[in-house]
C-alpha positions in Angstrom: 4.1 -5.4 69.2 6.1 -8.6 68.2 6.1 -9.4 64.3 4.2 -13.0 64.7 1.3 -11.4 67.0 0.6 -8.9 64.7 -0.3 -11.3 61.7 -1.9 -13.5 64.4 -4.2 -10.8 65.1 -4.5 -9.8 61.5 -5.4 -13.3 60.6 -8.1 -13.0 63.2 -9.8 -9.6 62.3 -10.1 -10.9 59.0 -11.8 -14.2 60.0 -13.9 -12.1 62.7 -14.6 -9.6 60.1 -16.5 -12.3 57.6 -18.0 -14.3 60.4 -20.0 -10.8 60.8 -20.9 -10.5 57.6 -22.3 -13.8 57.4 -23.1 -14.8 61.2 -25.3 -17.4 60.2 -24.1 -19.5 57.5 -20.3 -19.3 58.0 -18.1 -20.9 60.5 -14.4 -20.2 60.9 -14.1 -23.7 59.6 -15.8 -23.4 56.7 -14.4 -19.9 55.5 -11.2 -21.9 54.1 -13.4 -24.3 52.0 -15.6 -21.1 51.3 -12.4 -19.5 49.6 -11.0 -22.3 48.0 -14.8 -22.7 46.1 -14.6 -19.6 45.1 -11.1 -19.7 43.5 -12.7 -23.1 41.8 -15.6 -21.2 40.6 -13.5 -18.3 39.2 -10.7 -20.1 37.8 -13.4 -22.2 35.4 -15.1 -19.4 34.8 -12.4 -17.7 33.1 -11.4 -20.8 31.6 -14.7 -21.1 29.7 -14.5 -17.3 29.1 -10.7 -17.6 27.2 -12.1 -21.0 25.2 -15.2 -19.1 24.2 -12.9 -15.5 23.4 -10.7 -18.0 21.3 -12.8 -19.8 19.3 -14.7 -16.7 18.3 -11.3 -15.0 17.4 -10.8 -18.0 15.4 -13.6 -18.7 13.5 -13.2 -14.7 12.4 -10.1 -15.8 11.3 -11.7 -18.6 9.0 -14.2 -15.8 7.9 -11.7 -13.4 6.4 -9.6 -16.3 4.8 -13.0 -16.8 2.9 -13.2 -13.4 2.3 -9.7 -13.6 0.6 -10.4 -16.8 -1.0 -13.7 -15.1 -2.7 -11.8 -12.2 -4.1 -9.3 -13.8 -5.4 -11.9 -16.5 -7.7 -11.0 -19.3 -5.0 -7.1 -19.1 -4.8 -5.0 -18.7 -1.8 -1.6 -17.3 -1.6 -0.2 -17.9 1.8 1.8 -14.8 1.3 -1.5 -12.7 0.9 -3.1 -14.3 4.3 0.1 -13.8 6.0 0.3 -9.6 5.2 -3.6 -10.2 6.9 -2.3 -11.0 10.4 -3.3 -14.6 9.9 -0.9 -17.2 10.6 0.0 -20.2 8.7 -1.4 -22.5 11.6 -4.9 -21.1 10.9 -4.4 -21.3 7.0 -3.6 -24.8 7.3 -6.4 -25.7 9.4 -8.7 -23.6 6.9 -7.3 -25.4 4.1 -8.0 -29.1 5.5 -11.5 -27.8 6.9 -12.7 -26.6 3.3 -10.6 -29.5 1.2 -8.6 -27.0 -0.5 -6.4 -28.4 -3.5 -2.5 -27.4 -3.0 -1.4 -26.1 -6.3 2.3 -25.3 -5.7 4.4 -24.4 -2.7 2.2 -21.0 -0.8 -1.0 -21.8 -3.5 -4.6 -23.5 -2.6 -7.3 -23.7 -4.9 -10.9 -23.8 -3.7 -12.6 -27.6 -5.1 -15.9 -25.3 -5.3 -14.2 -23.4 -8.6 -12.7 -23.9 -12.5 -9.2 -24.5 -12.0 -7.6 -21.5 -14.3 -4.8 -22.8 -15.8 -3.6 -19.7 -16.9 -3.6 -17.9 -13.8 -2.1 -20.9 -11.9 0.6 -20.8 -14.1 1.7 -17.5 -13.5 1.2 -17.6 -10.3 3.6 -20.5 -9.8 5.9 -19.0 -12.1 5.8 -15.0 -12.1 8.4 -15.0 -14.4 6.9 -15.6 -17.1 4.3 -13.5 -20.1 2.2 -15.6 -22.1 3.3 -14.6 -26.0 3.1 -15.9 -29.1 -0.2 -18.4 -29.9 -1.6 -18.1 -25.8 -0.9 -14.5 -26.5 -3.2 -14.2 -29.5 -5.6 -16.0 -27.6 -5.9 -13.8 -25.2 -5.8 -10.7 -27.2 -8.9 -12.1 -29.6 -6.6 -12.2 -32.9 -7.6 -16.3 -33.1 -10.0 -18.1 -32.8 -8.2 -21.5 -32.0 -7.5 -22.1 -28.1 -3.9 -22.8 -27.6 -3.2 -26.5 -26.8 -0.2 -26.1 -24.8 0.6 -22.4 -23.1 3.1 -20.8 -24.6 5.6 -18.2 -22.3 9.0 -15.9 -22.9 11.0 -16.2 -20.2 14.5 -13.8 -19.8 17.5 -15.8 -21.3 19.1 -18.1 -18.4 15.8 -19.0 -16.8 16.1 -22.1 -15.3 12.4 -23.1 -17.3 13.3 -27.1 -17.0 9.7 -27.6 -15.0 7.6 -25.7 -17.0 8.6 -27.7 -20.3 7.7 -31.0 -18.0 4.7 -29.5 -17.4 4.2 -28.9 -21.5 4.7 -25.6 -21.5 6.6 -24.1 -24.6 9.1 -21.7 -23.4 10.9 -18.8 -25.9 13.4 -17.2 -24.1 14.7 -13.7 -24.9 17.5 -11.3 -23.9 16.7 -9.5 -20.3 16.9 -6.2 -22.1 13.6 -7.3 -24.3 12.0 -9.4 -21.8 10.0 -6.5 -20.8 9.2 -4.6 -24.3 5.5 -4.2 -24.4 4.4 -6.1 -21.8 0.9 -5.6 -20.6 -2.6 -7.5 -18.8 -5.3 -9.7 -19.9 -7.9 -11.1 -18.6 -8.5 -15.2 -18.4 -11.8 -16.7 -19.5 -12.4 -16.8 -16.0 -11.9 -12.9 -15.1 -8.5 -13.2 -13.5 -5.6 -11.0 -15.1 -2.0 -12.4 -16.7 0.5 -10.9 -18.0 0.8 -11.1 -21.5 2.5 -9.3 -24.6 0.5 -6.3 -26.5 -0.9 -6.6 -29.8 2.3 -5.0 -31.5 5.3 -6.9 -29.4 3.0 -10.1 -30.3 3.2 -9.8 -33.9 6.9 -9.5 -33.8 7.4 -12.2 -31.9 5.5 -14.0 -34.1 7.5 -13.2 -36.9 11.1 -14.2 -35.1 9.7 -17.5 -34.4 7.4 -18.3 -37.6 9.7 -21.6 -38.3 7.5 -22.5 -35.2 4.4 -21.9 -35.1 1.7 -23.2 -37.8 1.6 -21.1 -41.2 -2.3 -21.1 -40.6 -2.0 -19.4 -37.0 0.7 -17.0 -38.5 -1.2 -15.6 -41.5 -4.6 -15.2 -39.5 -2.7 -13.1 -36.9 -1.7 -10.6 -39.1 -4.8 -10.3 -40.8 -6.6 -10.1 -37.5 -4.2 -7.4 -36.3 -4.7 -5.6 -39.5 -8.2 -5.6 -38.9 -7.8 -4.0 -35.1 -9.1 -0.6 -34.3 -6.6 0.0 -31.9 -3.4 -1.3 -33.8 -0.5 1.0 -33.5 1.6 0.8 -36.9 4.1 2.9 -35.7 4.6 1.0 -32.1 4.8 -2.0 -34.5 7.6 -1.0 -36.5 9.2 0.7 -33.7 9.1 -2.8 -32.2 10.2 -4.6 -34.7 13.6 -2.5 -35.3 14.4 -3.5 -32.0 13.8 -7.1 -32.2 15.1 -7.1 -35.5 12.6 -7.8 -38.1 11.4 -4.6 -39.4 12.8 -6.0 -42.8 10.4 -9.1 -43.1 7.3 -7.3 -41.6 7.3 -4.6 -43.8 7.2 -7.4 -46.5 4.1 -8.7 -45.1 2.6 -5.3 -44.6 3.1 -4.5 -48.1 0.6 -7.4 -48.9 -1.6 -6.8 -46.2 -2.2 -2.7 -46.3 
Protein backbone atom coordinates (compact mmCIF):
# COMPACT_ATOMS: atom_id res chain seq x y z
CA UNK A 1 0.00 0.00 0.00
CA UNK A 2 1.34 3.60 -0.90
CA UNK A 3 3.07 5.51 2.14
CA UNK A 4 0.28 8.65 2.05
CA UNK A 5 -2.82 6.08 2.04
CA UNK A 6 -1.64 4.35 4.81
CA UNK A 7 -1.58 7.49 7.26
CA UNK A 8 -4.72 8.52 5.44
CA UNK A 9 -6.36 5.54 6.69
CA UNK A 10 -4.60 5.60 9.99
CA UNK A 11 -5.76 9.20 10.50
CA UNK A 12 -9.26 7.82 9.89
CA UNK A 13 -9.36 4.68 12.25
CA UNK A 14 -8.34 6.89 14.82
CA UNK A 15 -11.04 9.50 14.24
CA UNK A 16 -13.69 6.50 13.54
CA UNK A 17 -12.39 4.85 16.58
CA UNK A 18 -13.41 7.90 19.14
CA UNK A 19 -16.54 8.81 17.22
CA UNK A 20 -17.51 5.16 18.67
CA UNK A 21 -16.66 5.81 21.87
CA UNK A 22 -18.54 8.84 22.01
CA UNK A 23 -21.28 8.54 19.16
CA UNK A 24 -23.31 11.06 20.60
CA UNK A 25 -21.48 14.03 21.76
CA UNK A 26 -18.52 14.03 19.33
CA UNK A 27 -18.30 14.99 15.79
CA UNK A 28 -15.23 14.65 13.60
CA UNK A 29 -15.25 18.35 13.83
CA UNK A 30 -15.13 18.77 17.25
CA UNK A 31 -12.50 16.00 18.11
CA UNK A 32 -9.69 18.65 17.17
CA UNK A 33 -11.13 21.37 19.58
CA UNK A 34 -11.82 18.29 22.01
CA UNK A 35 -7.92 17.59 21.99
CA UNK A 36 -6.66 20.96 21.98
CA UNK A 37 -8.99 21.49 25.46
CA UNK A 38 -7.56 18.85 26.84
CA UNK A 39 -3.92 19.84 26.26
CA UNK A 40 -5.30 23.40 27.78
CA UNK A 41 -6.59 21.64 30.73
CA UNK A 42 -3.47 19.52 31.41
CA UNK A 43 -0.86 22.03 30.64
CA UNK A 44 -2.52 24.45 33.64
CA UNK A 45 -2.97 21.77 35.60
CA UNK A 46 0.56 20.96 35.84
CA UNK A 47 1.30 24.49 35.93
CA UNK A 48 -0.54 24.95 39.19
CA UNK A 49 0.82 21.58 40.38
CA UNK A 50 4.84 22.88 39.80
CA UNK A 51 3.80 26.56 41.48
CA UNK A 52 2.16 24.70 44.35
CA UNK A 53 5.40 21.80 44.53
CA UNK A 54 7.63 25.01 44.61
CA UNK A 55 6.35 27.16 46.97
CA UNK A 56 6.06 24.30 49.47
CA UNK A 57 9.76 23.31 48.74
CA UNK A 58 10.41 26.89 49.49
CA UNK A 59 8.81 27.76 52.37
CA UNK A 60 10.65 24.36 53.96
CA UNK A 61 13.54 26.08 52.96
CA UNK A 62 12.58 29.25 55.12
CA UNK A 63 11.70 26.70 57.91
CA UNK A 64 15.11 25.15 58.30
CA UNK A 65 16.97 28.56 57.87
CA UNK A 66 14.89 29.30 61.15
CA UNK A 67 15.84 26.22 62.44
CA UNK A 68 19.59 27.32 61.95
CA UNK A 69 19.03 30.72 62.98
CA UNK A 70 17.45 29.31 66.42
CA UNK A 71 20.46 27.18 67.17
CA UNK A 72 22.75 29.34 66.59
CA UNK A 73 21.01 32.38 69.26
CA UNK A 74 19.79 34.31 66.00
CA UNK A 75 23.00 34.48 63.81
CA UNK A 76 23.42 33.39 60.29
CA UNK A 77 26.54 32.32 58.67
CA UNK A 78 25.88 32.03 54.95
CA UNK A 79 28.56 29.43 54.93
CA UNK A 80 26.55 27.20 57.48
CA UNK A 81 23.14 27.56 55.26
CA UNK A 82 25.16 26.91 52.23
CA UNK A 83 26.75 23.14 53.60
CA UNK A 84 22.48 22.77 54.24
CA UNK A 85 21.69 22.68 50.44
CA UNK A 86 20.21 26.09 50.71
CA UNK A 87 21.21 28.61 48.29
CA UNK A 88 22.08 32.13 48.75
CA UNK A 89 19.00 33.25 46.65
CA UNK A 90 16.80 31.74 49.41
CA UNK A 91 19.00 33.19 52.24
CA UNK A 92 18.65 36.53 50.85
CA UNK A 93 15.04 36.41 50.45
CA UNK A 94 14.85 34.92 54.18
CA UNK A 95 16.88 37.68 55.34
CA UNK A 96 14.73 40.65 53.83
CA UNK A 97 11.50 38.62 54.81
CA UNK A 98 12.53 38.45 58.60
CA UNK A 99 14.50 42.09 58.67
CA UNK A 100 17.67 40.45 59.55
CA UNK A 101 20.57 42.93 60.48
CA UNK A 102 23.91 42.21 58.20
CA UNK A 103 26.70 42.10 60.60
CA UNK A 104 29.69 41.60 58.26
CA UNK A 105 30.28 39.99 54.91
CA UNK A 106 28.35 35.98 55.24
CA UNK A 107 26.75 37.27 58.94
CA UNK A 108 22.93 38.23 59.74
CA UNK A 109 21.70 38.82 63.12
CA UNK A 110 18.05 38.12 64.01
CA UNK A 111 16.37 42.00 65.33
CA UNK A 112 14.32 39.51 67.69
CA UNK A 113 17.79 38.93 69.91
CA UNK A 114 20.78 40.76 72.15
CA UNK A 115 23.41 41.51 69.75
CA UNK A 116 26.56 39.57 71.37
CA UNK A 117 29.30 41.53 70.86
CA UNK A 118 31.61 39.07 71.77
CA UNK A 119 30.60 36.38 69.60
CA UNK A 120 30.20 38.84 66.66
CA UNK A 121 33.57 39.71 67.03
CA UNK A 122 35.02 36.54 66.60
CA UNK A 123 33.05 35.59 64.24
CA UNK A 124 34.07 38.40 61.98
CA UNK A 125 37.39 37.98 62.88
CA UNK A 126 38.35 34.15 63.75
CA UNK A 127 41.72 35.15 64.26
CA UNK A 128 41.60 36.36 67.18
CA UNK A 129 41.38 35.03 71.45
CA UNK A 130 40.05 37.41 73.74
CA UNK A 131 43.11 37.72 76.64
CA UNK A 132 44.17 39.91 78.98
CA UNK A 133 41.10 42.15 80.85
CA UNK A 134 38.01 40.47 78.38
CA UNK A 135 39.88 37.33 79.22
CA UNK A 136 39.43 37.79 83.08
CA UNK A 137 36.09 38.59 82.39
CA UNK A 138 35.24 35.84 81.02
CA UNK A 139 37.00 33.41 83.26
CA UNK A 140 35.29 35.19 86.60
CA UNK A 141 38.74 36.50 88.02
CA UNK A 142 36.97 40.38 87.92
CA UNK A 143 34.34 41.75 88.55
CA UNK A 144 34.65 44.94 86.24
CA UNK A 145 33.20 44.32 82.60
CA UNK A 146 35.80 45.26 80.04
CA UNK A 147 35.11 48.62 78.28
CA UNK A 148 36.70 47.91 75.11
CA UNK A 149 37.49 43.96 74.10
CA UNK A 150 40.74 43.13 74.25
CA UNK A 151 42.37 40.25 71.59
CA UNK A 152 46.03 38.64 70.70
CA UNK A 153 46.30 38.31 67.39
CA UNK A 154 49.65 36.30 65.68
CA UNK A 155 52.45 38.97 64.92
CA UNK A 156 51.81 40.45 61.19
CA UNK A 157 48.04 40.44 61.44
CA UNK A 158 46.79 42.98 59.47
CA UNK A 159 44.41 44.12 62.78
CA UNK A 160 44.03 47.90 61.34
CA UNK A 161 39.92 47.34 61.43
CA UNK A 162 39.55 45.91 64.63
CA UNK A 163 41.46 49.00 66.42
CA UNK A 164 38.83 51.35 64.31
CA UNK A 165 36.35 49.42 65.77
CA UNK A 166 38.07 50.02 69.46
CA UNK A 167 39.31 46.93 69.86
CA UNK A 168 42.81 46.61 71.72
CA UNK A 169 44.92 44.30 69.95
CA UNK A 170 48.40 42.49 71.59
CA UNK A 171 50.00 40.68 69.06
CA UNK A 172 52.33 37.81 69.79
CA UNK A 173 54.78 35.49 67.95
CA UNK A 174 52.84 32.62 65.84
CA UNK A 175 54.69 30.09 67.89
CA UNK A 176 52.77 31.40 71.17
CA UNK A 177 49.63 32.47 69.59
CA UNK A 178 48.24 29.19 70.40
CA UNK A 179 49.73 28.39 74.04
CA UNK A 180 46.77 27.66 76.19
CA UNK A 181 44.08 28.57 74.30
CA UNK A 182 40.71 27.32 75.34
CA UNK A 183 36.49 28.18 75.30
CA UNK A 184 34.17 30.36 77.24
CA UNK A 185 31.01 31.02 77.25
CA UNK A 186 29.40 34.80 76.55
CA UNK A 187 26.72 36.14 78.91
CA UNK A 188 24.56 35.13 76.34
CA UNK A 189 25.56 31.26 76.13
CA UNK A 190 27.54 31.41 72.93
CA UNK A 191 31.26 30.06 73.16
CA UNK A 192 34.71 32.27 72.28
CA UNK A 193 37.86 31.50 72.30
CA UNK A 194 39.75 32.79 74.94
CA UNK A 195 43.10 32.27 76.96
CA UNK A 196 43.06 29.73 80.22
CA UNK A 197 43.42 30.87 83.63
CA UNK A 198 47.38 30.26 83.59
CA UNK A 199 48.32 31.76 79.90
CA UNK A 200 46.09 34.76 81.16
CA UNK A 201 48.06 35.65 84.13
CA UNK A 202 51.22 35.67 82.09
CA UNK A 203 50.00 37.74 79.77
CA UNK A 204 49.06 39.88 82.19
CA UNK A 205 52.26 40.23 83.57
CA UNK A 206 54.11 40.95 79.94
CA UNK A 207 51.79 43.72 79.43
CA UNK A 208 51.21 45.20 83.14
CA UNK A 209 52.70 48.86 81.82
CA UNK A 210 49.11 48.50 80.22
CA UNK A 211 46.60 47.57 81.94
CA UNK A 212 45.37 49.31 85.33
CA UNK A 213 47.40 48.34 88.58
CA UNK A 214 43.83 47.73 90.20
CA UNK A 215 42.76 45.13 87.49
CA UNK A 216 46.35 43.52 87.71
CA UNK A 217 46.56 42.93 91.51
CA UNK A 218 42.87 41.64 91.77
CA UNK A 219 43.71 39.08 89.06
CA UNK A 220 46.26 37.45 90.84
CA UNK A 221 44.56 37.31 93.92
CA UNK A 222 41.46 35.91 92.22
CA UNK A 223 43.59 33.29 90.59
CA UNK A 224 45.22 32.51 93.76
CA UNK A 225 41.92 31.93 95.18
CA UNK A 226 40.83 29.30 92.19
CA UNK A 227 40.21 25.75 92.84
CA UNK A 228 41.32 24.68 89.75
CA UNK A 229 44.59 26.81 89.30
CA UNK A 230 47.46 24.89 87.99
CA UNK A 231 50.83 26.30 89.65
CA UNK A 232 52.87 24.25 87.69
CA UNK A 233 51.08 24.98 84.05
CA UNK A 234 51.62 28.58 85.31
CA UNK A 235 55.23 28.52 85.74
CA UNK A 236 55.62 26.20 82.84
CA UNK A 237 53.92 29.10 81.05
CA UNK A 238 55.62 31.65 82.08
CA UNK A 239 59.24 30.26 81.23
CA UNK A 240 58.11 30.26 77.79
CA UNK A 241 56.81 33.72 77.59
CA UNK A 242 59.49 34.80 79.62
CA UNK A 243 58.44 36.05 82.96
CA UNK A 244 58.83 33.18 85.29
CA UNK A 245 61.32 35.76 87.08
CA UNK A 246 58.68 38.55 87.95
CA UNK A 247 55.85 36.03 88.74
CA UNK A 248 57.57 34.16 91.04
CA UNK A 249 58.08 37.58 92.82
CA UNK A 250 54.53 38.09 93.03
CA UNK A 251 53.83 34.52 94.12
CA UNK A 252 56.19 34.97 96.88
CA UNK A 253 53.73 37.64 98.29
CA UNK A 254 50.73 36.00 97.40
CA UNK A 255 51.30 32.13 98.61
Amino acid sequence: MEPERRVRLNKFNVLRSIRQAYPCTVTIIQIPILLDFCLHVYFYAYIIYNKSVKGSEFMNRLEQIGEISTAGNGVLRTSEVISKGISKTTLAKFVEKYNYERISHGIYCSPDVWKDGLYLLQLRCPKTIFSHDTALFLLDMTDQEPLQYTVTVKSGYNATHLREDGVKVFSIKKDFFELGISKAKTPFGNEVFIYNPERTVCDMIRSRSQIEIQIFQDAMKQYIRRKDKNLHLLMEYAKKLRVNHMLSKYLEVLL
